[in-house]
N, C-alpha and C positions, 0 to 999 in steps of 0.2 A: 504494500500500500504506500504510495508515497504520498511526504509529507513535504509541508513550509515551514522554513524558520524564519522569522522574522525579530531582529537583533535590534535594539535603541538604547543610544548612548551607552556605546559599549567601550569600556575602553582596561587598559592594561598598564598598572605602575610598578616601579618597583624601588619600593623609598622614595626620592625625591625625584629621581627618571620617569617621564610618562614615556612609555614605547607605543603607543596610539590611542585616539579616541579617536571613535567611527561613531555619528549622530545616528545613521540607518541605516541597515544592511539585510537584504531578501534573499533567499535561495528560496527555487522552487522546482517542481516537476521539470524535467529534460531540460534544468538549466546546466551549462555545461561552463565554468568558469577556468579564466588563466589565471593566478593568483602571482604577481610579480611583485620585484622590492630589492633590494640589495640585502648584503647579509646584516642580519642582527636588526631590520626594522622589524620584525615579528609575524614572520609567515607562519612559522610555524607553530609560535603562542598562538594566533589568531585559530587554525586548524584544530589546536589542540579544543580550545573553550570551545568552536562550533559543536565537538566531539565530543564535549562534555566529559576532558580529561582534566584541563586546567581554568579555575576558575578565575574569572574577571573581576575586574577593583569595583568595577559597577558597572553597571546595564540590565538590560531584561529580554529575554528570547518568548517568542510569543506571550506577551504582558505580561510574565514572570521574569520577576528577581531572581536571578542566577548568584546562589552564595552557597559556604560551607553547610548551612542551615534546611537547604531544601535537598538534600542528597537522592530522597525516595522518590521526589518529583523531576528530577534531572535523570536515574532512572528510566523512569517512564520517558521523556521527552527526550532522551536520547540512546535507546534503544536500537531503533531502524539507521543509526548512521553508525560507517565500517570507519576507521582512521587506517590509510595504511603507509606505515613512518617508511623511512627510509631503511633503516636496518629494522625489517620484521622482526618478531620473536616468531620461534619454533616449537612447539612441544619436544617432549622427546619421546618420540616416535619415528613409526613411516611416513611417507611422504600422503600416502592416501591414508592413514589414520589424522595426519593435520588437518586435512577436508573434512571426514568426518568428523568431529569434535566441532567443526561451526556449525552443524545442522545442530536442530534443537533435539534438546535429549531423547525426547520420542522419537527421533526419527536413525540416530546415531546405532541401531542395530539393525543387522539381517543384509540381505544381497541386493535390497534395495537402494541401503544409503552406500558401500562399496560400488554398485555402478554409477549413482551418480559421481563420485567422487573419480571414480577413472575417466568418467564423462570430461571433468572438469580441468583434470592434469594436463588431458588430450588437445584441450584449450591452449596449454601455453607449452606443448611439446617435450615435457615431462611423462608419457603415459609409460614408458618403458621403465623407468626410476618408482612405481608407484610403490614396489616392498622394501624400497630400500629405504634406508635409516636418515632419515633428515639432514644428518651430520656430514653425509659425502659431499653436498652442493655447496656449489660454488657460491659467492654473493651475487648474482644476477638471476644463477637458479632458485635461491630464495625469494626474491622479488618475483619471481614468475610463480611460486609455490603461493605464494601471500595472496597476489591478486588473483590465483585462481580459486583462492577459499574465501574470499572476499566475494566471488561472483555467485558462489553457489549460494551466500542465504540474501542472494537482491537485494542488497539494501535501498533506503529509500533516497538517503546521504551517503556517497562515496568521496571521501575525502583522502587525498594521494599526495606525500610530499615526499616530492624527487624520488617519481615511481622508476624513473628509466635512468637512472644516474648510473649502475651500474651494467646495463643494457648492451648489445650490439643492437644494428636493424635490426636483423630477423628475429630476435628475441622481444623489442618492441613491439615489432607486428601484432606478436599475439597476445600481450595485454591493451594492444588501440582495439582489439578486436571484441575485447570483452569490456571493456568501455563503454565501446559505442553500442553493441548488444543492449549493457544496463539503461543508455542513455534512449535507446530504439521501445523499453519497456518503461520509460520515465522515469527513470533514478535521475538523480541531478549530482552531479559530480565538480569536483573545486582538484584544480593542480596546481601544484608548484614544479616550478622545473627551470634555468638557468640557464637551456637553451631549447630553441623551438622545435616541436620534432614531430612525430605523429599525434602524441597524445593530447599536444598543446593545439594541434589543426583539430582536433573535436571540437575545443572550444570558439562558443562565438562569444563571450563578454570577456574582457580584461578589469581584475581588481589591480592596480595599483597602490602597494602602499609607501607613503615619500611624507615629508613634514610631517610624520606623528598622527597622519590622516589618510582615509581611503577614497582613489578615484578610480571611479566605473567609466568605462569605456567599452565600445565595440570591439571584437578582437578582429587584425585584419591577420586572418590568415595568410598560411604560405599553399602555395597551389601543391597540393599533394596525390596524384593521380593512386599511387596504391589504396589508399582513403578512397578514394571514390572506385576501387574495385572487392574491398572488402565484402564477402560471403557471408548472409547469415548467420548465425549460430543457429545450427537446427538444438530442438530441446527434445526432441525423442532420444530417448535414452536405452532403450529397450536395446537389449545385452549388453557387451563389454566390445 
Protein backbone atom coordinates (compact mmCIF):
# COMPACT_ATOMS: atom_id res chain seq x y z
CA UNK A 1 0.00 0.00 0.00
CA UNK A 2 1.67 3.04 -0.52
CA UNK A 3 1.86 5.88 1.60
CA UNK A 4 2.72 10.09 1.82
CA UNK A 5 4.99 11.72 4.16
CA UNK A 6 4.48 14.98 4.42
CA UNK A 7 7.47 16.62 6.71
CA UNK A 8 7.03 20.66 8.33
CA UNK A 9 9.73 22.56 9.69
CA UNK A 10 11.88 19.99 9.96
CA UNK A 11 15.16 20.46 10.72
CA UNK A 12 18.48 18.92 12.36
CA UNK A 13 21.11 20.59 15.03
CA UNK A 14 23.72 19.45 16.65
CA UNK A 15 24.79 21.89 19.65
CA UNK A 16 25.15 25.19 18.22
CA UNK A 17 25.51 23.76 14.40
CA UNK A 18 22.10 23.77 12.41
CA UNK A 19 22.85 21.14 9.58
CA UNK A 20 19.25 22.08 7.84
CA UNK A 21 15.99 23.26 8.22
CA UNK A 22 13.46 22.27 5.56
CA UNK A 23 9.88 24.49 6.10
CA UNK A 24 8.16 21.44 3.62
CA UNK A 25 8.86 18.55 2.24
CA UNK A 26 6.22 15.68 0.38
CA UNK A 27 7.16 12.34 -0.98
CA UNK A 28 4.47 10.52 -2.46
CA UNK A 29 3.37 7.59 -4.68
CA UNK A 30 5.99 6.93 -7.82
CA UNK A 31 7.78 9.80 -6.66
CA UNK A 32 11.14 9.09 -7.60
CA UNK A 33 13.74 11.66 -6.20
CA UNK A 34 17.69 12.63 -6.72
CA UNK A 35 18.67 13.71 -3.22
CA UNK A 36 22.08 15.82 -3.92
CA UNK A 37 24.56 18.02 -1.58
CA UNK A 38 28.10 17.91 -0.88
CA UNK A 39 29.46 15.90 1.86
CA UNK A 40 28.41 16.48 5.42
CA UNK A 41 25.24 18.91 4.43
CA UNK A 42 23.10 15.81 5.80
CA UNK A 43 21.82 13.52 3.04
CA UNK A 44 22.08 11.07 4.89
CA UNK A 45 20.70 12.43 8.41
CA UNK A 46 17.87 13.67 6.25
CA UNK A 47 17.34 9.69 4.87
CA UNK A 48 17.81 8.49 8.17
CA UNK A 49 14.79 10.79 10.08
CA UNK A 50 12.41 10.17 6.69
CA UNK A 51 13.26 6.28 7.87
CA UNK A 52 12.45 6.89 11.02
CA UNK A 53 16.20 5.99 12.38
CA UNK A 54 17.32 9.38 13.46
CA UNK A 55 15.27 11.69 15.13
CA UNK A 56 14.93 15.46 14.34
CA UNK A 57 15.42 18.76 16.63
CA UNK A 58 11.93 19.48 15.44
CA UNK A 59 9.30 19.05 12.95
CA UNK A 60 6.22 16.95 12.25
CA UNK A 61 5.77 14.02 9.59
CA UNK A 62 2.07 13.82 8.67
CA UNK A 63 0.97 16.55 11.61
CA UNK A 64 2.96 14.42 14.09
CA UNK A 65 5.72 15.44 16.30
CA UNK A 66 8.57 13.33 15.58
CA UNK A 67 10.43 12.97 19.13
CA UNK A 68 12.14 10.25 21.44
CA UNK A 69 8.51 10.33 23.18
CA UNK A 70 6.21 8.96 20.29
CA UNK A 71 8.52 5.75 19.53
CA UNK A 72 5.18 3.28 19.15
CA UNK A 73 3.65 5.94 16.63
CA UNK A 74 6.98 6.25 14.47
CA UNK A 75 6.59 2.41 14.52
CA UNK A 76 3.52 2.44 12.84
CA UNK A 77 4.24 5.45 10.57
CA UNK A 78 7.37 4.17 9.41
CA UNK A 79 6.98 0.74 8.97
CA UNK A 80 6.32 0.56 4.88
CA UNK A 81 9.63 2.49 4.36
CA UNK A 82 13.18 0.16 3.42
CA UNK A 83 16.46 2.50 4.24
CA UNK A 84 19.12 0.94 2.30
CA UNK A 85 22.71 2.52 3.75
CA UNK A 86 25.49 2.07 1.93
CA UNK A 87 27.25 -0.77 3.78
CA UNK A 88 24.02 -3.10 4.29
CA UNK A 89 24.03 -5.33 7.24
CA UNK A 90 23.92 -9.01 6.63
CA UNK A 91 22.55 -11.64 8.87
CA UNK A 92 24.52 -14.53 9.26
CA UNK A 93 23.31 -16.77 7.16
CA UNK A 94 22.70 -17.74 3.28
CA UNK A 95 22.24 -15.59 0.87
CA UNK A 96 18.43 -16.68 0.26
CA UNK A 97 17.85 -17.02 4.18
CA UNK A 98 18.74 -12.96 4.17
CA UNK A 99 15.51 -12.78 1.67
CA UNK A 100 13.65 -14.79 3.74
CA UNK A 101 13.90 -13.02 7.15
CA UNK A 102 12.21 -9.72 5.25
CA UNK A 103 9.19 -11.52 4.46
CA UNK A 104 6.96 -11.30 7.45
CA UNK A 105 7.17 -14.03 9.82
CA UNK A 106 4.08 -15.95 8.55
CA UNK A 107 5.31 -16.04 5.54
CA UNK A 108 9.21 -16.89 6.24
CA UNK A 109 8.53 -20.91 6.20
CA UNK A 110 7.98 -23.63 3.41
CA UNK A 111 8.81 -23.76 -0.42
CA UNK A 112 6.97 -20.83 -0.98
CA UNK A 113 8.81 -18.12 0.62
CA UNK A 114 12.48 -20.04 -0.69
CA UNK A 115 11.15 -19.45 -4.20
CA UNK A 116 10.26 -16.38 -4.00
CA UNK A 117 13.50 -15.56 -2.42
CA UNK A 118 15.59 -17.35 -5.48
CA UNK A 119 12.86 -15.36 -7.51
CA UNK A 120 14.58 -12.21 -6.01
CA UNK A 121 18.48 -13.18 -6.04
CA UNK A 122 17.63 -13.99 -9.93
CA UNK A 123 16.83 -10.16 -9.97
CA UNK A 124 20.29 -8.90 -9.21
CA UNK A 125 22.32 -12.03 -10.67
CA UNK A 126 23.14 -13.70 -7.43
CA UNK A 127 20.76 -16.89 -8.04
CA UNK A 128 23.73 -19.39 -8.26
CA UNK A 129 25.22 -17.98 -4.73
CA UNK A 130 21.63 -18.55 -3.02
CA UNK A 131 23.25 -21.60 -0.31
CA UNK A 132 26.19 -20.00 0.10
CA UNK A 133 27.17 -18.03 3.20
CA UNK A 134 26.76 -14.33 3.09
CA UNK A 135 30.29 -13.90 4.06
CA UNK A 136 31.85 -14.82 0.40
CA UNK A 137 30.51 -11.55 -1.26
CA UNK A 138 32.02 -9.03 -2.22
CA UNK A 139 30.82 -5.27 -1.24
CA UNK A 140 29.00 -4.72 -4.45
CA UNK A 141 27.59 -8.21 -4.19
CA UNK A 142 26.16 -7.15 -0.97
CA UNK A 143 24.56 -4.20 -2.28
CA UNK A 144 22.98 -6.33 -4.89
CA UNK A 145 21.85 -8.94 -1.84
CA UNK A 146 20.39 -5.73 0.13
CA UNK A 147 18.31 -4.30 -2.73
CA UNK A 148 17.15 -7.45 -3.80
CA UNK A 149 15.55 -8.10 -0.10
CA UNK A 150 14.49 -4.65 -0.09
CA UNK A 151 12.24 -5.41 -3.21
CA UNK A 152 10.75 -8.46 -2.14
CA UNK A 153 8.53 -6.88 0.96
CA UNK A 154 7.44 -3.54 -1.74
CA UNK A 155 7.89 -1.06 0.29
CA UNK A 156 5.88 1.97 0.12
CA UNK A 157 9.33 4.40 0.82
CA UNK A 158 12.54 3.04 -0.78
CA UNK A 159 15.18 5.15 0.45
CA UNK A 160 18.83 4.32 -1.06
CA UNK A 161 22.03 6.03 -0.07
CA UNK A 162 24.98 5.48 -2.56
CA UNK A 163 23.20 2.39 -3.60
CA UNK A 164 25.75 1.91 -6.64
CA UNK A 165 28.96 3.35 -5.04
CA UNK A 166 30.39 0.14 -5.15
CA UNK A 167 28.78 -1.16 -8.49
CA UNK A 168 30.07 -1.86 -12.14
CA UNK A 169 27.32 -1.21 -15.10
CA UNK A 170 26.12 -4.53 -15.38
CA UNK A 171 25.78 -4.83 -11.67
CA UNK A 172 23.70 -1.45 -11.65
CA UNK A 173 21.48 -2.77 -14.24
CA UNK A 174 19.99 -4.99 -12.20
CA UNK A 175 19.08 -2.85 -9.11
CA UNK A 176 17.74 0.39 -11.97
CA UNK A 177 15.73 -2.79 -12.65
CA UNK A 178 14.05 -3.25 -9.49
CA UNK A 179 13.79 0.20 -8.82
CA UNK A 180 11.83 1.08 -11.57
CA UNK A 181 9.70 -2.30 -11.04
CA UNK A 182 8.90 -0.77 -7.33
CA UNK A 183 8.47 2.71 -8.89
CA UNK A 184 6.01 0.87 -12.05
CA UNK A 185 3.95 -0.45 -8.61
CA UNK A 186 4.04 3.08 -6.91
CA UNK A 187 6.72 2.86 -4.23
CA UNK A 188 8.30 6.26 -4.31
CA UNK A 189 12.00 6.18 -3.99
CA UNK A 190 14.69 9.07 -2.74
CA UNK A 191 18.67 8.45 -3.98
CA UNK A 192 21.63 9.78 -3.06
CA UNK A 193 24.46 9.16 -5.33
CA UNK A 194 27.79 11.58 -6.32
CA UNK A 195 27.50 10.66 -9.63
CA UNK A 196 24.71 10.31 -12.40
CA UNK A 197 24.13 6.96 -13.50
CA UNK A 198 21.19 4.68 -14.03
CA UNK A 199 19.49 4.97 -10.96
CA UNK A 200 19.66 8.78 -10.69
CA UNK A 201 18.00 8.60 -14.70
CA UNK A 202 14.74 7.16 -12.79
CA UNK A 203 14.45 10.18 -11.07
CA UNK A 204 12.54 13.18 -12.22
CA UNK A 205 12.71 15.61 -9.19
CA UNK A 206 16.15 16.98 -7.79
CA UNK A 207 16.22 17.67 -3.72
CA UNK A 208 19.20 19.84 -3.28
CA UNK A 209 20.58 20.42 -0.18
CA UNK A 210 23.00 23.92 0.09
CA UNK A 211 22.65 26.95 2.92
CA UNK A 212 21.33 24.71 5.67
CA UNK A 213 18.02 24.52 3.22
CA UNK A 214 16.24 22.26 0.75
CA UNK A 215 15.74 23.18 -3.19
CA UNK A 216 13.37 21.04 -5.37
CA UNK A 217 13.87 21.13 -8.66
CA UNK A 218 13.00 19.13 -11.93
CA UNK A 219 15.69 16.55 -12.58
CA UNK A 220 17.18 16.95 -16.05
CA UNK A 221 18.14 13.61 -16.94
CA UNK A 222 20.84 12.10 -18.98
CA UNK A 223 19.51 10.30 -22.14
CA UNK A 224 19.99 6.64 -21.07
CA UNK A 225 18.61 4.27 -23.80
CA UNK A 226 19.36 0.92 -21.70
CA UNK A 227 16.58 2.73 -19.29
CA UNK A 228 14.38 2.88 -21.96
CA UNK A 229 14.94 -0.81 -22.87
CA UNK A 230 14.59 -2.24 -19.55
CA UNK A 231 12.11 -5.60 -19.39
CA UNK A 232 9.60 -6.05 -16.92
CA UNK A 233 9.98 -7.93 -13.92
CA UNK A 234 7.51 -10.67 -14.41
CA UNK A 235 6.19 -11.67 -10.72
CA UNK A 236 5.05 -15.20 -11.52
CA UNK A 237 7.09 -17.07 -9.58
CA UNK A 238 6.00 -20.56 -9.83
CA UNK A 239 9.17 -22.90 -9.56
CA UNK A 240 12.69 -22.18 -9.15
Amino acid sequence: MSIQLRAQDLSKRYDDRVLFHIPSLTLGPSDAIYLKGHNGVGKTTLLKILAGLTTPSSGTINGNEISTFHRLFKRKLFRDVVYLHQSPYMFDASLVDNIRYALPLTSQQGLNSRTRAIHALRQVGLESLADEHCSVLSGGEKQRLAMARAWIVNPSILLMDEPSASLDLESTQGIVSLAKDLLDRGSSIVITSHQQNGLTNLCDTQWSIENQGLTVTPHLRIIDEEIKHIEPISHNISGN
